[in-house]
GUBA-204303 format. One record per residue (C-alpha): residue in one letter; x, y, z. Coordinates in steps of 0.001 Angstrom, whole numbers, padded with zeros to 6 digits, always signed. Example, Ala and Ser with C-alpha at 12.3 -4.5 7.8 and 13.67 -1.06 7.14 Angstrom:
<lodos>
A+012300-004500+007800;S+013670-001060+007140;
</lodos>
This chain:
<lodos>
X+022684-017224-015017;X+024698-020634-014099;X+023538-021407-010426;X+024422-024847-008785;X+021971-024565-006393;X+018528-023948-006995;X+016327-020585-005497;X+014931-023094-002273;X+018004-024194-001447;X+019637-021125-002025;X+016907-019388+000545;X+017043-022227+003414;X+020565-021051+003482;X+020087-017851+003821;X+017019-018331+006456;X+019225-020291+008220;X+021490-017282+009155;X+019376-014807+009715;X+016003-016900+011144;X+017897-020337+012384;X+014826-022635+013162;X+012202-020369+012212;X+012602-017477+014774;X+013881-014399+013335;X+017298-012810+015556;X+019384-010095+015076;X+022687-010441+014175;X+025112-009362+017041;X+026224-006517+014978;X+022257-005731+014758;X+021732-006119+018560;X+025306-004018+019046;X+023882-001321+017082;X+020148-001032+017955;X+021497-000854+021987;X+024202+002328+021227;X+021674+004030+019842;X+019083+003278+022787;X+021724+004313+025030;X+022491+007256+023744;X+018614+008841+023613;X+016735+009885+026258;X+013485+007771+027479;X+010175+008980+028830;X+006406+008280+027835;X+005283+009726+024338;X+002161+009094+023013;X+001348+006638+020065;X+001376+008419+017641;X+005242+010261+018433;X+006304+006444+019012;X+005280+004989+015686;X+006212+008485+013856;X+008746+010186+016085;X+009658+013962+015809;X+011812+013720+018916;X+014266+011836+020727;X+011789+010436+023156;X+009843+009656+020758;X+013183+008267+018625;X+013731+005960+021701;X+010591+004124+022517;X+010452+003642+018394;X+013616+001776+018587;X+012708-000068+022068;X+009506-000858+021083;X+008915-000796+016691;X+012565-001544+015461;X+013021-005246+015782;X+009456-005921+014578;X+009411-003766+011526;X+013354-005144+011072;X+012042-008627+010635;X+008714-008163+008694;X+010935-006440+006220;X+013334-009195+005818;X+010409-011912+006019;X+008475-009649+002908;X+011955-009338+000834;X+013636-012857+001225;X+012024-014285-002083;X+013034-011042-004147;X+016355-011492-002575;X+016857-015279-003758;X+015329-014548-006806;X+017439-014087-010503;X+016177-010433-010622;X+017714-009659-007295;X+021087-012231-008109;X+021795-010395-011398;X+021897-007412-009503;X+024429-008307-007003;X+026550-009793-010024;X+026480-006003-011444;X+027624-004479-008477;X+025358-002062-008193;X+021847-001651-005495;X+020022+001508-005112;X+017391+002036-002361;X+014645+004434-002359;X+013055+004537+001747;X+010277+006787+001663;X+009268+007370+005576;X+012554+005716+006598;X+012216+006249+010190;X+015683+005494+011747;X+016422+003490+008647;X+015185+000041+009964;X+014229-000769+005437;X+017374+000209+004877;X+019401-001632+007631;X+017410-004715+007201;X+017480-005399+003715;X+021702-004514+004510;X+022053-006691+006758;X+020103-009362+004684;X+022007-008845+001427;X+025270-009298+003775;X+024263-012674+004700;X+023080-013517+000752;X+026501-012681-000239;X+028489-014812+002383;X+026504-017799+001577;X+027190-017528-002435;X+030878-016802-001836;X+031327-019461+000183;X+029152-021971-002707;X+031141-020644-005027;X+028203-018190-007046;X+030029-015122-006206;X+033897-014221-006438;X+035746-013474-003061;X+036816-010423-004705;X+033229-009235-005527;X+032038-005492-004747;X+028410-004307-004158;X+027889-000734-003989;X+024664+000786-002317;X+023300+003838-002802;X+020598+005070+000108;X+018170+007265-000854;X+016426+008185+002722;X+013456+010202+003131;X+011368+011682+006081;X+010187+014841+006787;X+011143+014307+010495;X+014480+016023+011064;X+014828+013650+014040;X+014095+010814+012049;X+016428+011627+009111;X+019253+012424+011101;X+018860+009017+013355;X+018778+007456+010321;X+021913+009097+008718;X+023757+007802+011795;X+022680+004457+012436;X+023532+003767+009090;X+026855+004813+008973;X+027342+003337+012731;X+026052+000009+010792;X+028720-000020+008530;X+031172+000949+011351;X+030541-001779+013577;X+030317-004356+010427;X+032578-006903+011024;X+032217-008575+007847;X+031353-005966+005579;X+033915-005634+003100;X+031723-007011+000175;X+029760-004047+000417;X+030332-000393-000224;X+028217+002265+000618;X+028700+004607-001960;X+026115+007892-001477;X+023587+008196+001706;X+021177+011020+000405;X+018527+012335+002620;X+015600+014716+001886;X+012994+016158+004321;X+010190+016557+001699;X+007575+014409+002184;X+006556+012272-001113;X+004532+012771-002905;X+005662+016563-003186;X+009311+015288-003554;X+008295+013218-006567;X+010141+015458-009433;X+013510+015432-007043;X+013487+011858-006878;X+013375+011565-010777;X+016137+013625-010991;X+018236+011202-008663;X+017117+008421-010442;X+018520+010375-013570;X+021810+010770-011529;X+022305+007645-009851;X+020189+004953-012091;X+016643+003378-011272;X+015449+002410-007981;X+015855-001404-007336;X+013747-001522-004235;X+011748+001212-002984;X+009788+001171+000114;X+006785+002865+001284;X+007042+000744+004880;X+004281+001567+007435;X+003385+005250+005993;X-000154+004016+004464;X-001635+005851+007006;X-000019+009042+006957;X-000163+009416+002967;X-003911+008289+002971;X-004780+010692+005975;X-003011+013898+003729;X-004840+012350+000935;X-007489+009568+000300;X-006616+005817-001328;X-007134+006864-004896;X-004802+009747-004579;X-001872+007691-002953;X-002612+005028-005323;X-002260+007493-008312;X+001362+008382-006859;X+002337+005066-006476;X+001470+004574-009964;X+004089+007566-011034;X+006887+005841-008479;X+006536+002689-010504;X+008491+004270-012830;X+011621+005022-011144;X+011902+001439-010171;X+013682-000873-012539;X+012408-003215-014527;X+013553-006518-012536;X+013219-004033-008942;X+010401-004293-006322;X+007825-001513-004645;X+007288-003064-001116;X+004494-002134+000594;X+004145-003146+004597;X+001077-002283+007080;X+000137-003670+010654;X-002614-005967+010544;X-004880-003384+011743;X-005361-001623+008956;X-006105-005063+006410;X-008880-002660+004475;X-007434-000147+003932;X-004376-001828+002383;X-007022-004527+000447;X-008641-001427-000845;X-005379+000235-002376;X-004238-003202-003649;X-007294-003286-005799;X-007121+000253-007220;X-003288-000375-008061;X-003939-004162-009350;X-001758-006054-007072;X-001897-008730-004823;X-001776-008231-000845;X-000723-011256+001080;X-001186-011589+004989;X+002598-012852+006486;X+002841-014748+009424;X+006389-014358+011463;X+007941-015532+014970;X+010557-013392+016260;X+012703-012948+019342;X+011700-010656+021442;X+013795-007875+022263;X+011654-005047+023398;X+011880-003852+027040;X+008362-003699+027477;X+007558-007600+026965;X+009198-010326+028924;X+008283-013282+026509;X+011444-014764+024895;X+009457-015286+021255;X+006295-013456+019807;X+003905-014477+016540;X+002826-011410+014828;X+000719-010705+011770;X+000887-007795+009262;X+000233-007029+005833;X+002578-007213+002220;X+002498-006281-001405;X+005936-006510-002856;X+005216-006639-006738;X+007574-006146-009680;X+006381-002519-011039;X+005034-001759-014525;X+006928+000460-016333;X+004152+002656-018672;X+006142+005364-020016;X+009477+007319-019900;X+009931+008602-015981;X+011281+011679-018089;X+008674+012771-019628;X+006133+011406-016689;X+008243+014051-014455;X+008355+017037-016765;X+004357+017043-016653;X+004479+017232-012735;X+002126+020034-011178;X+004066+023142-009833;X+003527+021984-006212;X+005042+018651-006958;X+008291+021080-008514;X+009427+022314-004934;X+013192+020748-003837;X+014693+019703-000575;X+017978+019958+000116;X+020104+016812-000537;X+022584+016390+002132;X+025532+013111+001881;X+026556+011583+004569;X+028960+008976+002510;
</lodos>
């Protein structure tokens, strides 16, 4: 591909939007969003556990108040190289981005890396990489077996692309959600890869835990290993944990081969709860380019019986 500008200077432009002298901000239509939403749900003291995985709208509220911006950033921090990068260019030059957010949450993966491709494709229409008359089309795949969490996620979503001002680049084209948890959904999401073409970035954000306590490391490394191959061949699996949990994530990098990185990020601080106007925080990555054994097909015809069972597919485009 003919670039003019080279991948650093192409990501200092970018950074300089969206984390303007190394503090990472929401965008106004960010901020506008996250607060509708926190106005809208009810507060009140949930425990831990309901605030990091919320089944209610409590628990929906202190998530947003307290998890969104964080999570937000350290997913934009973790995908800013892919995003820079000729895989991820070639992609946007198609037209064409399909995310797979296993444990969305309220869809903070999905708004993030949005929000984030928004700014990428202002920046190369206005150097002259992209045409003014250029297209994207997403398609979400959301998935959470919280019906709180799936709906939130629905709507902030298409509230995101309501309140875009400067959104016309991009086209949200299908907004699945299934209530399954992975890995049992594993044969339904080979079918919509089937339907609606490889995965380009799939996330497994901050569920680690979760999957490991239903399992052990070996067995959610073994699934990981069968979700490589729904992501294409120039896509990314990201994988994000708090910095709490460094051996556990260590340990699962080893069994699947790849490399775990500890990130270092200063944000604004926009949580009720703390009155400092920046905060440093640490967490864990591994985004890696998957390896592609064998034919998903055939990988997904050989599923056990228990791995068989559908959920419902709903659209919200």
């Amino acid at each position: 591909m003919n670039r003019p500008i080279n991948t650093k200077e192409l990501k200092e432009l970018v950074l300089d939007v969206i984390c303007p002298s190394g503090i990472w901000q929401l965008s106004q239509d960010i901020e506008l969003l996250l607060n509708r939403h926190l106005k809208k749900l009810p507060s009140g003291d949930v425990t831990d556990q309901e605030a990091r995985f919320p089944t209610t709208k409590q628990g929906i509220h202190v998530y947003l108040d307290k998890f969104f911006t964080r999570h937000y950033f350290q997913l934009q921090n973790s995908l800013i190289d892919y995003f820079v990068s000729d895989d991820f260019l070639e992609k946007v030059l198609n037209g064409r981005l399909t995310i797979l957010d296993i444990g969305c949450g309220p869809a903070v993966f999905s708004i993030a890396a949005t929000e984030m491709l928004n700014s990428l494709i202002s920046i190369m229409t206005e150097t002259g990489l992209l045409s003014h008359r250029k297209k994207v089309e997403l398609t979400y795949v959301l998935n959470d077996i919280s019906p709180i969490c799936l709906g939130t996620a629905k709507q902030m979503l298409n509230d995101y692309f309501e309140i875009g001002r400067n959104m016309h680049s991009i086209i949200p084209k299908v907004i699945l959600g299934i209530d399954r948890g992975f890995p049992l959904n594993l044969k339904q999401l080979g079918r919509i890869a089937q339907n609606y073409g490889s995965f380009d970035i799939i996330s497994l954000a901050y569920v680690i835990i979760p999957l490991v306590e239903q399992s052990n490391i070996s067995g959610v490394a073994d699934n990981i290993f069968l979700l490589e191959n729904l992501c294409s061949e120039s896509g990314r699996v990201t994988i994000l944990v708090c910095k709490f949990i460094e051996n556990i994530i260590r340990r699962l990098g080893r069994i699947v081969k790849v490399p775990v990185r500890q990130m270092e990020y200063t944000q604004r601080v926009y949580s009720s709860e703390n009155t400092n106007e920046t905060f440093t925080y640490l967490y864990y990555e591994s985004v890696y380019k998957p390896r592609v054994k064998f034919y998903a097909k055939r990988l997904y015809d050989s599923l056990p019986n228990q791995a068989v069972a559908f959920a419902e597919i709903t659209s919200a485009a």
